[in-house]
N, CA, C and O atoms as a GROMACS GRO file, in nm:
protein
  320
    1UNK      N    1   1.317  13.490  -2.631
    1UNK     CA    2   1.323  13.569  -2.752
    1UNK      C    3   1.382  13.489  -2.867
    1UNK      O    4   1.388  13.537  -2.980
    2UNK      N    5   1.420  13.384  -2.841
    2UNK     CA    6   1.502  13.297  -2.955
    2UNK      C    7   1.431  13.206  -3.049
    2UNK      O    8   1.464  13.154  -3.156
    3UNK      N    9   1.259  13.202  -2.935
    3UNK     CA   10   1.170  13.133  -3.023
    3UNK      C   11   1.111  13.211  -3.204
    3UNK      O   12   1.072  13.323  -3.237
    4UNK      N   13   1.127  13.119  -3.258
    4UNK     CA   14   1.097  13.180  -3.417
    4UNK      C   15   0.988  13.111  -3.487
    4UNK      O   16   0.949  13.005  -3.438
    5UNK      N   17   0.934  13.153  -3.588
    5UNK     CA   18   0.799  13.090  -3.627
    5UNK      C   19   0.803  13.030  -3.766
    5UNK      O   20   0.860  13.118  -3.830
    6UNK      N   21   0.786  12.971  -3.816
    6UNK     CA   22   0.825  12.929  -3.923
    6UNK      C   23   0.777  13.034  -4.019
    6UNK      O   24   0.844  13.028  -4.123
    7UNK      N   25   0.696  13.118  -4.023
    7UNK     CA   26   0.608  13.164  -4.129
    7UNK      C   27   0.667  13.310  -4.134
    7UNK      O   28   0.665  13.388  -4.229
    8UNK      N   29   0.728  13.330  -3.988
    8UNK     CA   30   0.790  13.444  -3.961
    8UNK      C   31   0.966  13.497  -4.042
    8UNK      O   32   0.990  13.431  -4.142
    9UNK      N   33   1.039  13.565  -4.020
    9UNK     CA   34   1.160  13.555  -4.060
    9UNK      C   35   1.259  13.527  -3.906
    9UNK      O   36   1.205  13.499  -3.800
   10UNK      N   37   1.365  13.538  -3.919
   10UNK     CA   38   1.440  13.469  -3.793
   10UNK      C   39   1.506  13.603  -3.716
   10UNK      O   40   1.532  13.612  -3.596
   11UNK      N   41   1.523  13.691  -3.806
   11UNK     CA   42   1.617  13.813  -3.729
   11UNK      C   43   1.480  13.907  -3.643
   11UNK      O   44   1.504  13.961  -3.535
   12UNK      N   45   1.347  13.916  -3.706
   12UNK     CA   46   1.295  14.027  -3.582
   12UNK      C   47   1.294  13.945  -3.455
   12UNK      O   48   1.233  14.022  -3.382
   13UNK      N   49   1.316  13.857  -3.394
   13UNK     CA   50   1.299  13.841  -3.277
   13UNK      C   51   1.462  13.880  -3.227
   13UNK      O   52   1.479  13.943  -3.122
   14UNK      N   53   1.557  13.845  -3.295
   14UNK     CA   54   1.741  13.907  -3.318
   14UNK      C   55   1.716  14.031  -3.218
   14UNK      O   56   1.743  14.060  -3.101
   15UNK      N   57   1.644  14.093  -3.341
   15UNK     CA   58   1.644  14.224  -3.289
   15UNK      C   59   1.569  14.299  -3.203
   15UNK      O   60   1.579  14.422  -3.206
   16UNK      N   61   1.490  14.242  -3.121
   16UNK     CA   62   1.397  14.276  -3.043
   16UNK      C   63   1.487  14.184  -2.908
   16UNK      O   64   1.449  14.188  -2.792
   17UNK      N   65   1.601  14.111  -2.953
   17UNK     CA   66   1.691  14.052  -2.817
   17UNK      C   67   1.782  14.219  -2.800
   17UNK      O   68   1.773  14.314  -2.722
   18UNK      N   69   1.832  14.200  -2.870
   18UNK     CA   70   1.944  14.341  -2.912
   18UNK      C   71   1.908  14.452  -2.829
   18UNK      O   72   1.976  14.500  -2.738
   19UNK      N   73   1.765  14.498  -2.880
   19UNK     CA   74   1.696  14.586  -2.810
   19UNK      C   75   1.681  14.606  -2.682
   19UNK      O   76   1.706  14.706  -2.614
   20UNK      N   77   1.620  14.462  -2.645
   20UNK     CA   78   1.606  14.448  -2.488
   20UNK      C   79   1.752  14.468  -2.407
   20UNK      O   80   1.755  14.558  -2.322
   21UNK      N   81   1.882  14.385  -2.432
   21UNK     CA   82   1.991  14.431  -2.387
   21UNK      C   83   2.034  14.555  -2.385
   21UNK      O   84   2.119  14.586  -2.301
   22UNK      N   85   1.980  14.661  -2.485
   22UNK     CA   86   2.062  14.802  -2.510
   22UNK      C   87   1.953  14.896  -2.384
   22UNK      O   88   1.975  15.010  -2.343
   23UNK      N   89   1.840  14.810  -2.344
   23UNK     CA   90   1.743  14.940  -2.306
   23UNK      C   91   1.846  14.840  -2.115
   23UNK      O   92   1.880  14.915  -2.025
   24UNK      N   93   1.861  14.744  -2.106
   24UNK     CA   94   1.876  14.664  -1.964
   24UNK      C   95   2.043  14.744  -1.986
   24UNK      O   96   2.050  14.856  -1.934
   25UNK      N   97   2.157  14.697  -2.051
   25UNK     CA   98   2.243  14.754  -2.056
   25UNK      C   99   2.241  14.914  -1.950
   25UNK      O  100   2.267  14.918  -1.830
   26UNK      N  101   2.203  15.032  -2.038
   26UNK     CA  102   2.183  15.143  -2.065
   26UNK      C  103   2.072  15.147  -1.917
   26UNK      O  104   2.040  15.266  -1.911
   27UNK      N  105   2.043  15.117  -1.870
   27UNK     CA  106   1.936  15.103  -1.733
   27UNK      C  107   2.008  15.078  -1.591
   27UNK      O  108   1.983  15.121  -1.478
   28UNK      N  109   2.115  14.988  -1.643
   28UNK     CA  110   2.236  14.948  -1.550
   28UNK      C  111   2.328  15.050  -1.520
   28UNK      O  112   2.365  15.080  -1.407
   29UNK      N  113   2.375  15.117  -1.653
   29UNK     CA  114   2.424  15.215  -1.664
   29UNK      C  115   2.446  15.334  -1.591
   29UNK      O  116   2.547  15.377  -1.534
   30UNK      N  117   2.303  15.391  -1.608
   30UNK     CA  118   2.212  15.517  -1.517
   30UNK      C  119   2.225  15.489  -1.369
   30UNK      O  120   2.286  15.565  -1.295
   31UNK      N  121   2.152  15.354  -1.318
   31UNK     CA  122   2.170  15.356  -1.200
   31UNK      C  123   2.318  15.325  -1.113
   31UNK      O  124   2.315  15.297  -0.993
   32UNK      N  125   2.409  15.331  -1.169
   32UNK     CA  126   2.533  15.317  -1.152
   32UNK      C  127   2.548  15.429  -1.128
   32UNK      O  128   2.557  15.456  -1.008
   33UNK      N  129   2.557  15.551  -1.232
   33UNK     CA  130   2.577  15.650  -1.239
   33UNK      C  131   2.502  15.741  -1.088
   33UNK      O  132   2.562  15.806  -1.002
   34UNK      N  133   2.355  15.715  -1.103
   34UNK     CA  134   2.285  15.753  -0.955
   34UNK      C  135   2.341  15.698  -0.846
   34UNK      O  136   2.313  15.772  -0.751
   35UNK      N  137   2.412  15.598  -0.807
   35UNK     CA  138   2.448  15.586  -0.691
   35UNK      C  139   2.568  15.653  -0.674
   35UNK      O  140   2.599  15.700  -0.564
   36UNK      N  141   2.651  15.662  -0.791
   36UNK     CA  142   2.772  15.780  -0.761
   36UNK      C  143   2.708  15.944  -0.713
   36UNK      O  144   2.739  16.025  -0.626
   37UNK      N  145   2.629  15.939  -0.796
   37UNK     CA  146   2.605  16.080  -0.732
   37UNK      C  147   2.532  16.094  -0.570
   37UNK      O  148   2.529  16.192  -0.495
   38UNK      N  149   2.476  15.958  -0.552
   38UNK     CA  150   2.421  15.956  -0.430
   38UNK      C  151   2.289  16.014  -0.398
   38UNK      O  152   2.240  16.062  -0.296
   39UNK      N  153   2.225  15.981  -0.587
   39UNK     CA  154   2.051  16.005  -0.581
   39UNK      C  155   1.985  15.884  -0.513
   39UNK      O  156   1.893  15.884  -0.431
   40UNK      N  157   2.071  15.754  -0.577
   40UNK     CA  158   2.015  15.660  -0.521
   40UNK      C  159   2.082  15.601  -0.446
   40UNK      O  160   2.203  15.588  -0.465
   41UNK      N  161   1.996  15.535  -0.308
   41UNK     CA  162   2.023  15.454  -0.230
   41UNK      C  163   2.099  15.331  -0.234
   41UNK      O  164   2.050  15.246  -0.307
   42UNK      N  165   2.232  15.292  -0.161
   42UNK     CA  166   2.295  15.175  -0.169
   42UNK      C  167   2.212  15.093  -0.144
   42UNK      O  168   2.206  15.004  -0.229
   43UNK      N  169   2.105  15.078  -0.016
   43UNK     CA  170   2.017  14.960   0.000
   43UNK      C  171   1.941  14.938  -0.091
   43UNK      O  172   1.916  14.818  -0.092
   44UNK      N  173   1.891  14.990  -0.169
   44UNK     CA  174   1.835  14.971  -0.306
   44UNK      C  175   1.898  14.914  -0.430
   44UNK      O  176   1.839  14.840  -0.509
   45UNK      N  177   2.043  14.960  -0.443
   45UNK     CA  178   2.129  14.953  -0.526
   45UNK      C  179   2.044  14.916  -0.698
   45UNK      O  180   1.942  14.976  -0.732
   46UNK      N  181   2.089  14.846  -0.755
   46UNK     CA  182   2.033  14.804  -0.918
   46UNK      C  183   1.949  14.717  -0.933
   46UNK      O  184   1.897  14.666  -1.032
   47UNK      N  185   1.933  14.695  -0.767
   47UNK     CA  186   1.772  14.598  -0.783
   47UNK      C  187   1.687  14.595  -0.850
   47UNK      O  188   1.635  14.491  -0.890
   48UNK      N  189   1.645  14.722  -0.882
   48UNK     CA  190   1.506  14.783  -0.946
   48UNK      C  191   1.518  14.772  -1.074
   48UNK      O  192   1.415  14.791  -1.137
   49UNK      N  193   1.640  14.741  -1.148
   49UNK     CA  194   1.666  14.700  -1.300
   49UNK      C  195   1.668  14.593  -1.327
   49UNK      O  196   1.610  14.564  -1.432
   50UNK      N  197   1.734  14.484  -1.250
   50UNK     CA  198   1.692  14.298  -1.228
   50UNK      C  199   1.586  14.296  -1.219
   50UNK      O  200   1.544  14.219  -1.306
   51UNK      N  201   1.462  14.359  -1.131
   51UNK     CA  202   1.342  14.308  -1.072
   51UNK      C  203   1.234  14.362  -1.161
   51UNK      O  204   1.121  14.314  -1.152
   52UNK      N  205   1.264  14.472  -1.261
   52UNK     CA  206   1.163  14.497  -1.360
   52UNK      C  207   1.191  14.372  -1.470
   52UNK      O  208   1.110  14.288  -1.509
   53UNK      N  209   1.338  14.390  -1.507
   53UNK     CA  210   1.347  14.281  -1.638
   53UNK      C  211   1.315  14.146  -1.623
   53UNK      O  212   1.259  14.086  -1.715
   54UNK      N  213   1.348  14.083  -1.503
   54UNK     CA  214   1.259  13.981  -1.421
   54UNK      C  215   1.102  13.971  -1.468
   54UNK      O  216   1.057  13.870  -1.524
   55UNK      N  217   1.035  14.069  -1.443
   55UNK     CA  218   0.893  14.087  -1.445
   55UNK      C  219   0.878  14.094  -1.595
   55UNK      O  220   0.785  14.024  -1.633
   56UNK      N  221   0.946  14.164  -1.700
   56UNK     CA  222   0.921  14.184  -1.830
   56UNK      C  223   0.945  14.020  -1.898
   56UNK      O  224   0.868  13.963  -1.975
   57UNK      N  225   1.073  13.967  -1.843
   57UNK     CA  226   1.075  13.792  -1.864
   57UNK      C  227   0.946  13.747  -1.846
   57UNK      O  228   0.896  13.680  -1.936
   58UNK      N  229   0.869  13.777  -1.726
   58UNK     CA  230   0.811  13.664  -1.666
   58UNK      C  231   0.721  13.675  -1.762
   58UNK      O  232   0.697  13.575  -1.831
   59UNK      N  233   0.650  13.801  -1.789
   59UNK     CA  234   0.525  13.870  -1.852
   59UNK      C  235   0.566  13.796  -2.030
   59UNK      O  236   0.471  13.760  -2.100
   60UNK      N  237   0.694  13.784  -2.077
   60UNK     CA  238   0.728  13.737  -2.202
   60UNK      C  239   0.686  13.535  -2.239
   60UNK      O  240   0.655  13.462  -2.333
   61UNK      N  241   0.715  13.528  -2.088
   61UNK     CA  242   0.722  13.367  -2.122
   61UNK      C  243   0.552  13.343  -2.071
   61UNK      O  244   0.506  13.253  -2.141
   62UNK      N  245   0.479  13.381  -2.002
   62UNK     CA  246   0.313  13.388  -2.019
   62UNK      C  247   0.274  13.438  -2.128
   62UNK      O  248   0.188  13.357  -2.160
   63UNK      N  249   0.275  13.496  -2.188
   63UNK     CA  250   0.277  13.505  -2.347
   63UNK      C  251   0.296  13.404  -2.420
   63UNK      O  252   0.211  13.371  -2.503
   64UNK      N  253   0.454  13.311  -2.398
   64UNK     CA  254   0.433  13.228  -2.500
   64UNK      C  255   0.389  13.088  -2.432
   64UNK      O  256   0.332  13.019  -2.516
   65UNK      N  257   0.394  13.037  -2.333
   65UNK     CA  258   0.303  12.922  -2.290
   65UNK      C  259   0.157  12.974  -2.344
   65UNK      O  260   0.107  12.892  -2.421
   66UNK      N  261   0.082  13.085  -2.324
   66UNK     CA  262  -0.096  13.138  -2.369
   66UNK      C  263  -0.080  13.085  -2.526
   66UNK      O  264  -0.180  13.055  -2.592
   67UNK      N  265   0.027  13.077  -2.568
   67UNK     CA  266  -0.002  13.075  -2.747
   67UNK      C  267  -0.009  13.215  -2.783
   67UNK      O  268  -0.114  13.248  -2.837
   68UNK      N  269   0.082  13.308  -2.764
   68UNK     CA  270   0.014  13.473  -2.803
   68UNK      C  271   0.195  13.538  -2.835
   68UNK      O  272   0.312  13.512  -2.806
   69UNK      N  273   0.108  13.645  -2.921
   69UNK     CA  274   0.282  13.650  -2.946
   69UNK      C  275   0.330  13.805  -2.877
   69UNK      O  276   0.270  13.907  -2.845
   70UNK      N  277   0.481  13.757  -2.874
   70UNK     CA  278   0.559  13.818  -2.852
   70UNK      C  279   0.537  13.965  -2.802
   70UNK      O  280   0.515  14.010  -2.690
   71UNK      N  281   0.553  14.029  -2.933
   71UNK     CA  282   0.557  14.147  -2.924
   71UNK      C  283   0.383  14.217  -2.987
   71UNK      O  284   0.367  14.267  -3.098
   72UNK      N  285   0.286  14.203  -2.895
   72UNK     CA  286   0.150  14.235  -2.993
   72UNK      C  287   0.134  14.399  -3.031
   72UNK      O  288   0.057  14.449  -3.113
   73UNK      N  289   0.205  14.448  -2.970
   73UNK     CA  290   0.150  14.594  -3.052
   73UNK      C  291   0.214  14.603  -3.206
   73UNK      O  292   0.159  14.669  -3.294
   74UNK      N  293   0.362  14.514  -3.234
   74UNK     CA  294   0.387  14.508  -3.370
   74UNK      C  295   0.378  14.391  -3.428
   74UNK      O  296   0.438  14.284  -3.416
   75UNK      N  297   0.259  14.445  -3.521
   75UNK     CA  298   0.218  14.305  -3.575
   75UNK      C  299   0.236  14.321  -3.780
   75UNK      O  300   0.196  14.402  -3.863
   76UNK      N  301   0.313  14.196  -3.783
   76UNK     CA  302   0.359  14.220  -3.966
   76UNK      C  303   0.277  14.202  -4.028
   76UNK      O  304   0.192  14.122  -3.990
   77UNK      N  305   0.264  14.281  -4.174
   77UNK     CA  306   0.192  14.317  -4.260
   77UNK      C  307   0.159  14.217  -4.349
   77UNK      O  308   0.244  14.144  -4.401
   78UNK      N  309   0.016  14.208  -4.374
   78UNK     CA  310   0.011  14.052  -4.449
   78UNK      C  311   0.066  14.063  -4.635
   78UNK      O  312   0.057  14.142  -4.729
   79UNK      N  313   0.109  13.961  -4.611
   79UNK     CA  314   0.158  13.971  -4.772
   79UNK      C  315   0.050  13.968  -4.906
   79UNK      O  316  -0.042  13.889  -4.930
   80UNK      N  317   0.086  14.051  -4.960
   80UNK     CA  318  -0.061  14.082  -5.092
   80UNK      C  319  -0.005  14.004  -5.206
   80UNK      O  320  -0.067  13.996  -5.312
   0.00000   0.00000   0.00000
Protein backbone atom coordinates (compact mmCIF):
# COMPACT_ATOMS: atom_id res chain seq x y z
CA UNK A 1 0.00 0.00 0.00
CA UNK A 2 2.98 2.40 0.27
CA UNK A 3 3.47 2.17 -3.46
CA UNK A 4 2.51 5.79 -4.97
CA UNK A 5 2.30 7.02 -8.50
CA UNK A 6 3.69 9.93 -9.51
CA UNK A 7 0.64 11.38 -11.29
CA UNK A 8 -1.33 10.26 -8.32
CA UNK A 9 -1.33 12.19 -4.83
CA UNK A 10 0.54 10.34 -1.87
CA UNK A 11 -2.14 10.22 1.00
CA UNK A 12 -5.05 7.98 -0.90
CA UNK A 13 -3.04 5.03 -0.68
CA UNK A 14 -2.35 6.59 3.46
CA UNK A 15 -5.64 6.09 3.64
CA UNK A 16 -6.70 3.07 2.17
CA UNK A 17 -3.51 1.64 4.72
CA UNK A 18 -5.55 3.24 7.71
CA UNK A 19 -8.56 1.64 6.46
CA UNK A 20 -7.29 -1.72 6.01
CA UNK A 21 -5.88 -1.69 9.75
CA UNK A 22 -9.27 -0.28 11.24
CA UNK A 23 -11.41 -3.06 9.28
CA UNK A 24 -8.13 -6.05 10.49
CA UNK A 25 -7.93 -4.19 13.89
CA UNK A 26 -11.81 -4.22 14.55
CA UNK A 27 -11.95 -8.08 12.99
CA UNK A 28 -9.42 -9.08 15.71
CA UNK A 29 -11.47 -7.45 17.99
CA UNK A 30 -14.87 -9.40 17.37
CA UNK A 31 -13.24 -12.58 17.28
CA UNK A 32 -11.72 -12.10 20.60
CA UNK A 33 -14.81 -11.11 21.83
CA UNK A 34 -16.48 -14.60 20.19
CA UNK A 35 -14.21 -16.74 21.82
CA UNK A 36 -15.11 -15.20 25.23
CA UNK A 37 -18.44 -15.88 24.71
CA UNK A 38 -17.60 -19.30 23.39
CA UNK A 39 -19.32 -18.80 19.78
CA UNK A 40 -16.10 -19.51 18.52
CA UNK A 41 -13.91 -22.32 18.69
CA UNK A 42 -10.39 -22.22 20.45
CA UNK A 43 -9.07 -24.61 17.65
CA UNK A 44 -9.96 -22.13 15.25
CA UNK A 45 -9.05 -19.23 17.33
CA UNK A 46 -8.21 -15.71 14.99
CA UNK A 47 -6.96 -17.72 12.30
CA UNK A 48 -9.65 -16.82 10.04
CA UNK A 49 -8.63 -13.00 10.35
CA UNK A 50 -4.69 -13.67 9.50
CA UNK A 51 -5.74 -16.09 6.73
CA UNK A 52 -8.29 -13.76 4.96
CA UNK A 53 -5.88 -10.62 5.26
CA UNK A 54 -3.13 -12.97 4.06
CA UNK A 55 -5.28 -13.69 0.98
CA UNK A 56 -6.40 -9.89 0.58
CA UNK A 57 -2.23 -9.20 0.67
CA UNK A 58 -1.68 -11.81 -1.66
CA UNK A 59 -4.64 -10.75 -4.10
CA UNK A 60 -3.02 -6.85 -3.54
CA UNK A 61 0.54 -7.68 -4.55
CA UNK A 62 -0.84 -9.74 -7.97
CA UNK A 63 -2.30 -6.66 -8.76
CA UNK A 64 0.70 -4.80 -8.59
CA UNK A 65 3.35 -7.19 -10.21
CA UNK A 66 0.03 -7.45 -13.38
CA UNK A 67 0.63 -3.57 -13.67
CA UNK A 68 -3.13 -2.95 -12.41
CA UNK A 69 -4.10 -0.84 -9.77
CA UNK A 70 -4.78 -1.01 -6.47
CA UNK A 71 -7.96 -0.29 -5.63
CA UNK A 72 -10.09 -0.68 -9.26
CA UNK A 73 -13.54 -0.07 -8.27
CA UNK A 74 -12.24 3.61 -7.17
CA UNK A 75 -10.98 5.12 -9.87
CA UNK A 76 -10.02 9.25 -9.84
CA UNK A 77 -11.67 11.66 -11.80
CA UNK A 78 -9.85 12.99 -14.76
CA UNK A 79 -8.86 16.48 -14.48
CA UNK A 80 -10.83 19.01 -16.95
Amino acid sequence: LAHTDVRRGRMANLFGAVFVYFIYSNLLTVGQALQRKGTLSTELGLWWVHLAFIAFAAWLLWRRVNNRALWPLWKPRAAR
